[in-house]
MARVORO-574822 format. One line per 5 residues: number of its first residue (from 1); their letters; for each residue x, y, z of N, C-alpha, C, O, CB. Coordinates in steps of 0.1 Angstrom, whole numbers. Glycine has a CB too. Layout:
# MARVORO-574822
NUM = a = X:Y:Z:X:Y:Z:X:Y:Z:X:Y:Z:X:Y:Z  ...
***
This chain:
# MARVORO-574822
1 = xxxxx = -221:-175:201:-222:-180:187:-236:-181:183:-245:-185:190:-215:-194:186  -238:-175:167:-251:-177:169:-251:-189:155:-241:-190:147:-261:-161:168  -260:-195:155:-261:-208:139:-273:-206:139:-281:-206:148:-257:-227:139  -272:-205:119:-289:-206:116:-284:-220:104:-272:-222:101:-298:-187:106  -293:-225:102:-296:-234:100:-305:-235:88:-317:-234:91:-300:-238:110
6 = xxxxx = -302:-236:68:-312:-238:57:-307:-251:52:-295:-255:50:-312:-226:45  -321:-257:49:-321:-267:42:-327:-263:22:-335:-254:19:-331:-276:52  -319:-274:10:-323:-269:2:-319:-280:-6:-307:-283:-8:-320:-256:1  -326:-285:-10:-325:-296:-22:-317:-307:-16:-309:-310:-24:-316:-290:-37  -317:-312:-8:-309:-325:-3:-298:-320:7:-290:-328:12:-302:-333:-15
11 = xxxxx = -297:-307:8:-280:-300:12:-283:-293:26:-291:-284:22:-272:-286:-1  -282:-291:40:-282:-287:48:-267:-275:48:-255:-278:49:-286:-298:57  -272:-266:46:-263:-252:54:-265:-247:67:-276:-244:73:-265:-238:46  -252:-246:72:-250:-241:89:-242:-233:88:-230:-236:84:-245:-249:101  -245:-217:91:-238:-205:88:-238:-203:101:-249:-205:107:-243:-194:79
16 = xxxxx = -226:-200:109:-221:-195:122:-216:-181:124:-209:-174:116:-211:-202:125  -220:-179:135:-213:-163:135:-213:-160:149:-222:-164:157:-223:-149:126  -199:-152:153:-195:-143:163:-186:-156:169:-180:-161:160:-209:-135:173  -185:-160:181:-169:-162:188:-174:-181:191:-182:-184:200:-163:-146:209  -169:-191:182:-169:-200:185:-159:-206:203:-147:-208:204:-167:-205:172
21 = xxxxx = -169:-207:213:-165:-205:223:-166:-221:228:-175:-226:222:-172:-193:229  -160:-228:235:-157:-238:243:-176:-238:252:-175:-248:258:-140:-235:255  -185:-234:253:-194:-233:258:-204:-236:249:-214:-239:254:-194:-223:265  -205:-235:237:-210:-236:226:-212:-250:216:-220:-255:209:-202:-228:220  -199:-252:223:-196:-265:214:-209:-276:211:-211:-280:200:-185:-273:222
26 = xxxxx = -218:-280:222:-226:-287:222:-239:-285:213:-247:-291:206:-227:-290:233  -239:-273:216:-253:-269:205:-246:-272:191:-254:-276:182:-259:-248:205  -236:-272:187:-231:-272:171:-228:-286:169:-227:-290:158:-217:-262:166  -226:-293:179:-227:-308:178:-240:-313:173:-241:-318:162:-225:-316:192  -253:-309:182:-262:-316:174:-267:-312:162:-274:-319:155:-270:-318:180
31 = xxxxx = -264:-301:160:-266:-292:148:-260:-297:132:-266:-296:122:-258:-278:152  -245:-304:135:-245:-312:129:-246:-325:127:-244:-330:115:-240:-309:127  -249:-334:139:-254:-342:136:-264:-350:128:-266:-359:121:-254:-342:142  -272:-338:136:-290:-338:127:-285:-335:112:-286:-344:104:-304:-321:133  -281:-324:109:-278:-322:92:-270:-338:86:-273:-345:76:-265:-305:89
36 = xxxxx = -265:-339:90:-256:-351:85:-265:-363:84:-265:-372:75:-243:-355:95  -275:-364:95:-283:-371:93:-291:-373:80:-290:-383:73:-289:-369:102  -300:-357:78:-309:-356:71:-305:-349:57:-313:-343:50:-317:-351:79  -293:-351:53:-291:-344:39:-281:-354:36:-275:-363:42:-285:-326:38  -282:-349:23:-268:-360:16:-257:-351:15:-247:-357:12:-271:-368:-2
41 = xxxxx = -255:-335:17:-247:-331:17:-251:-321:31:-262:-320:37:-244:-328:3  -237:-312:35:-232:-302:44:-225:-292:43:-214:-295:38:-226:-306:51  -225:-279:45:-220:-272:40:-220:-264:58:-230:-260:64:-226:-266:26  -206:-265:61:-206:-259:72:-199:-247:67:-188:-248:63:-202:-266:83  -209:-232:70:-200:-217:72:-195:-206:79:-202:-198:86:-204:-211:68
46 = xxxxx = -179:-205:78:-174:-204:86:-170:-186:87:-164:-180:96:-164:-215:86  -175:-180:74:-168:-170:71:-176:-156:82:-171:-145:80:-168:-169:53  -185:-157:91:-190:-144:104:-184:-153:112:-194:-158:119:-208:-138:108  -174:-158:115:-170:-163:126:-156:-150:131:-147:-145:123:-164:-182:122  -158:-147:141:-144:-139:150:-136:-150:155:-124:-152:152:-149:-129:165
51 = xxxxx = -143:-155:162:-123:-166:169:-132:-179:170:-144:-179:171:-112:-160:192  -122:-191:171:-126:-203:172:-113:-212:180:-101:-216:177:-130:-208:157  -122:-214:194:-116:-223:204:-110:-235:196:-116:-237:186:-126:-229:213  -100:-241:198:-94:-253:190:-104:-267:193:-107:-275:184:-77:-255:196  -108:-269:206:-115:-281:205:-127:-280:195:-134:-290:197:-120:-285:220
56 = xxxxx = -134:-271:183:-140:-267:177:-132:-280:165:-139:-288:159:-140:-252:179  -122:-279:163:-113:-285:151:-117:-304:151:-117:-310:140:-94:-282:156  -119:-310:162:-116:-324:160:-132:-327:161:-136:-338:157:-106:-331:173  -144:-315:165:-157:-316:159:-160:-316:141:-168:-322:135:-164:-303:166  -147:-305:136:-151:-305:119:-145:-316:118:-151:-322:109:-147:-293:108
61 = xxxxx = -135:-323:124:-128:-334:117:-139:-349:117:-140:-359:109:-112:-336:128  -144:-346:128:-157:-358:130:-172:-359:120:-179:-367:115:-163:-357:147  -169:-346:121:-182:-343:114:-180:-352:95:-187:-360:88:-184:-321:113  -165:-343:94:-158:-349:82:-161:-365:79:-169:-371:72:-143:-349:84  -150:-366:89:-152:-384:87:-168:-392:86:-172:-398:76:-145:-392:104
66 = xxxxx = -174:-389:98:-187:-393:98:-190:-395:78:-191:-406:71:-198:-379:108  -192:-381:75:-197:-377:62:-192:-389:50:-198:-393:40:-191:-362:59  -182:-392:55:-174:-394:41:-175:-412:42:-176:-420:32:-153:-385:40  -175:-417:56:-185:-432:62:-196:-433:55:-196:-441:46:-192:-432:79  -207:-424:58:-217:-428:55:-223:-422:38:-235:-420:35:-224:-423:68
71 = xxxxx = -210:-420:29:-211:-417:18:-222:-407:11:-230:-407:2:-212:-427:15  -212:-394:26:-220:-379:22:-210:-369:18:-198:-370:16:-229:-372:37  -216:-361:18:-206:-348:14:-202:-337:26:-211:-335:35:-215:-340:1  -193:-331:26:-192:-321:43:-181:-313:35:-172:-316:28:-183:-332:63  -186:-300:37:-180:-289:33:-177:-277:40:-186:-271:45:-187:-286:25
76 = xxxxx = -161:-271:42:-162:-262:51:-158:-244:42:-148:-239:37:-150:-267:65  -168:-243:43:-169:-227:36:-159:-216:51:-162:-218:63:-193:-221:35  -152:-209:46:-150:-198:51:-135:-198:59:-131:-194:70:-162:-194:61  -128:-204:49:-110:-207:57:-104:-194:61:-96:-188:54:-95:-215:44  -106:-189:71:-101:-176:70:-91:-177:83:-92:-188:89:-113:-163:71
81 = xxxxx = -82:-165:87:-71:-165:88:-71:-173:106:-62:-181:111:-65:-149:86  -81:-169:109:-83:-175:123:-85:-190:126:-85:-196:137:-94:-169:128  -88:-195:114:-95:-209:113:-82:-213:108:-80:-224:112:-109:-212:104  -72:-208:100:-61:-216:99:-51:-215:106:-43:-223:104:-57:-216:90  -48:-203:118:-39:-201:124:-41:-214:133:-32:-222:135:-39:-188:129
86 = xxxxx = -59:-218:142:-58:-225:148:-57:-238:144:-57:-247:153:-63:-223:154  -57:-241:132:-50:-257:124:-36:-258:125:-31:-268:129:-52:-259:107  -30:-247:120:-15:-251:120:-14:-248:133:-4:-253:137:-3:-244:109  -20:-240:142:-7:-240:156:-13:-254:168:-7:-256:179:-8:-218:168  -20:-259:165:-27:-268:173:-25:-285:167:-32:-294:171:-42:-262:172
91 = xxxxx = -11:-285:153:-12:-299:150:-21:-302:140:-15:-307:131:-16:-305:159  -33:-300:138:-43:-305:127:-34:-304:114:-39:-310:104:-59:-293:127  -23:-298:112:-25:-299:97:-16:-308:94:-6:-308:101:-24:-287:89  -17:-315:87:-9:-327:76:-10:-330:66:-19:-325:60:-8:-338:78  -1:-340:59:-2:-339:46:-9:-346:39:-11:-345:27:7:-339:41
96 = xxxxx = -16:-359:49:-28:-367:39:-37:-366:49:-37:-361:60:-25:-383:32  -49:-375:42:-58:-375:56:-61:-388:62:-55:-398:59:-72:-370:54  -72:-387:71:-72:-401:75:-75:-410:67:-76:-407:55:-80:-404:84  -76:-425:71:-78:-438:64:-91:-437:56:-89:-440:45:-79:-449:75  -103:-433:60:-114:-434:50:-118:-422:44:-129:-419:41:-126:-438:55
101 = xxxxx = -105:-413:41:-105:-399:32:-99:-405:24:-87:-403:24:-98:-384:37  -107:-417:11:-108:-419:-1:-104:-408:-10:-94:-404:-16:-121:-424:-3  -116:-402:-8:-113:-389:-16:-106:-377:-14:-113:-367:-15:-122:-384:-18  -93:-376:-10:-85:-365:-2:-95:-350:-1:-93:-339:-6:-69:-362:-12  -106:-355:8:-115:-343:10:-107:-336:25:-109:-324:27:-133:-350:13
106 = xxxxx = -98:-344:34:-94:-340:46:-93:-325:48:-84:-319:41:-82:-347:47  -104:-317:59:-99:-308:62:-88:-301:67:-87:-289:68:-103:-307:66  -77:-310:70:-68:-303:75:-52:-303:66:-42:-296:68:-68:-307:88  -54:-312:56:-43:-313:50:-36:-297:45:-42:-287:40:-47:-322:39  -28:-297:46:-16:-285:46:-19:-275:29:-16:-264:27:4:-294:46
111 = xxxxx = -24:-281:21:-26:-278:8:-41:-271:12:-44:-259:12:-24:-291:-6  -51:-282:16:-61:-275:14:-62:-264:21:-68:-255:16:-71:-280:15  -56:-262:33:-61:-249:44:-48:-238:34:-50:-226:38:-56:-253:67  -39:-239:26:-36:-226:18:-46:-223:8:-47:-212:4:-23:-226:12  -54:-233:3:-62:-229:-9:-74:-221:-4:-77:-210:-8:-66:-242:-17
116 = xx = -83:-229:4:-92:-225:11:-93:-210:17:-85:-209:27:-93:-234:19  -101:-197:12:-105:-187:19:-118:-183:21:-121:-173:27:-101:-178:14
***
């Protein structure tokens, strides 16, 4: 996996590319930590991604929540067929979101992952 990393007007972007792998995971943890830290918004991109391990899923889901706690914004660019196969076959998807998804921003709700490409 490779992640680059722009900052721009308050908004941290993380563009990913090649095979989100179970070995990986930790570099993209702090990757978004730090952004979440330091921006008021997130834009995580998903669309040079080839395959994505499922424990990858309850990292965007945290990343989410975190965001939406600490009254930020978290955005997932690039719903593509691989990223939703592993939502619906792994459980993630439902029809509302958690408790402090005020704003039905929830990544995994069943509407957004058909809208989302």
């Amino acid at each position: 996996m490779e992640i680059e990393i722009r900052r721009k007007k308050g908004t941290s972007y993380i563009f990913l590319k090649g095979m989100l792998e179970l070995e990986s995971i930790s570099s993209l943890k702090a990757a978004l930590q730090d952004a979440i830290k330091r921006s008021r918004a997130t834009v995580l991109d998903l669309r040079d991604v080839e395959r994505i391990h499922f424990s990858y899923l309850p990292l965007f889901c945290s990343a989410h929540k975190t965001s939406v706690l600490d009254g930020r914004l978290f955005h997932l660019v690039g719903f593509t067929d691989a990223l939703r196969r592993a939502v619906m076959t792994s459980g993630f998807s439902h029809e509302s979101g958690c408790c402090p998804d005020i704003n039905q921003s929830c990544l995994w709700r069943a509407e957004q992952c058909l809208m989302m490409a």
